[in-house]
C-alpha positions in Angstrom: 32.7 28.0 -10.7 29.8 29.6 -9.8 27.8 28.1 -12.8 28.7 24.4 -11.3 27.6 25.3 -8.0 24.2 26.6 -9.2 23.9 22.9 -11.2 24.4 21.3 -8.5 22.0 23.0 -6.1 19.2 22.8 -9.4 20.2 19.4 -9.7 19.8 18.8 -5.6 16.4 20.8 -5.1 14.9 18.8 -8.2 15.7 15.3 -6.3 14.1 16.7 -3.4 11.0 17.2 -5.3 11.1 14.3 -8.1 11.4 11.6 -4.6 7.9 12.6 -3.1 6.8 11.9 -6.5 7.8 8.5 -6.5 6.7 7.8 -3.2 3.1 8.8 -4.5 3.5 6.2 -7.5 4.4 3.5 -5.5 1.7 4.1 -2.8 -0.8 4.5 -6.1 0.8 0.8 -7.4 1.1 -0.9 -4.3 -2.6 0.3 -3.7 -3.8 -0.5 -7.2 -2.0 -4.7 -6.6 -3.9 -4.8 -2.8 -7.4 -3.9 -4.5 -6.9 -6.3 -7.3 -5.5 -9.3 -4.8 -8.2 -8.7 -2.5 -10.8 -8.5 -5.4 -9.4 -12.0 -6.3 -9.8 -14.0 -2.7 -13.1 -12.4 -1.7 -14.7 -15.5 -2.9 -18.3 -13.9 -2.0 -17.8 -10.2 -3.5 -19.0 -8.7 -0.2 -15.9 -6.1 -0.1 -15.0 -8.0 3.2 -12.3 -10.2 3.4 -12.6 -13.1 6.6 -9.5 -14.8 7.8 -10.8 -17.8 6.0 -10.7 -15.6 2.6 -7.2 -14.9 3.7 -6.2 -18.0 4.2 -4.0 -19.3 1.1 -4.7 -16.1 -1.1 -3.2 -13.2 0.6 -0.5 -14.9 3.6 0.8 -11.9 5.2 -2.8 -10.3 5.7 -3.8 -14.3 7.2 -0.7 -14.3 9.5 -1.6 -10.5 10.6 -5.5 -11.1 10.3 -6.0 -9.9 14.3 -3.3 -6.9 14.1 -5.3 -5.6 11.0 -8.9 -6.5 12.4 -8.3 -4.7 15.7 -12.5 -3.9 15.9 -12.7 -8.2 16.2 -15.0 -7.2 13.2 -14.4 -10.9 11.9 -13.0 -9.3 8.2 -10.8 -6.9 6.8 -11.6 -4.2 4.3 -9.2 -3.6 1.1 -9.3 -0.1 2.5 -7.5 -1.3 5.5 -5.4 -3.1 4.6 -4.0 -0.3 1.8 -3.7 2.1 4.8 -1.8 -0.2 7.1 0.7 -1.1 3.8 1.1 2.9 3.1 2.2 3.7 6.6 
């Protein structure tokens, strides 16, 4: 009985610490996609996305181009962008 119990609690305290794990490769994926999406609609290669870059290549960051540019900067960087999505 005993030997079950201390399985389960293994088993239960290894979850705990595999699911931060995960989180970390997803935020490491879903940041790696952003970079290479925003790589492909800034047309000019400046490292500055404009809401007419946006337009038709990335949609949610077009419908969300004000939220995201709160400065009124006129553009978005891929580093913004990657720390609004991993919030």
């Amino acid at each position: 009985m005993k030997s079950i119990i201390k399985k389960i609690i293994f088993i239960a305290l290894s979850s705990l610490v595999a699911i931060p794990l995960f989180a970390l490769a997803d935020d490491a994926s879903r940041d790696k996609e952003i970079a290479e999406r925003f790589a492909k609609c800034d047309t000019n290669h400046d490292g500055k996305l404009t809401l007419a870059e946006a337009n038709g290549c990335m949609p949610r960051i077009y419908n969300n181009f004000s939220y995201i540019d709160s400065n009124n900067k006129g553009y978005v960087t891929v580093a913004e962008i990657q720390a609004l999505a991993n919030r």
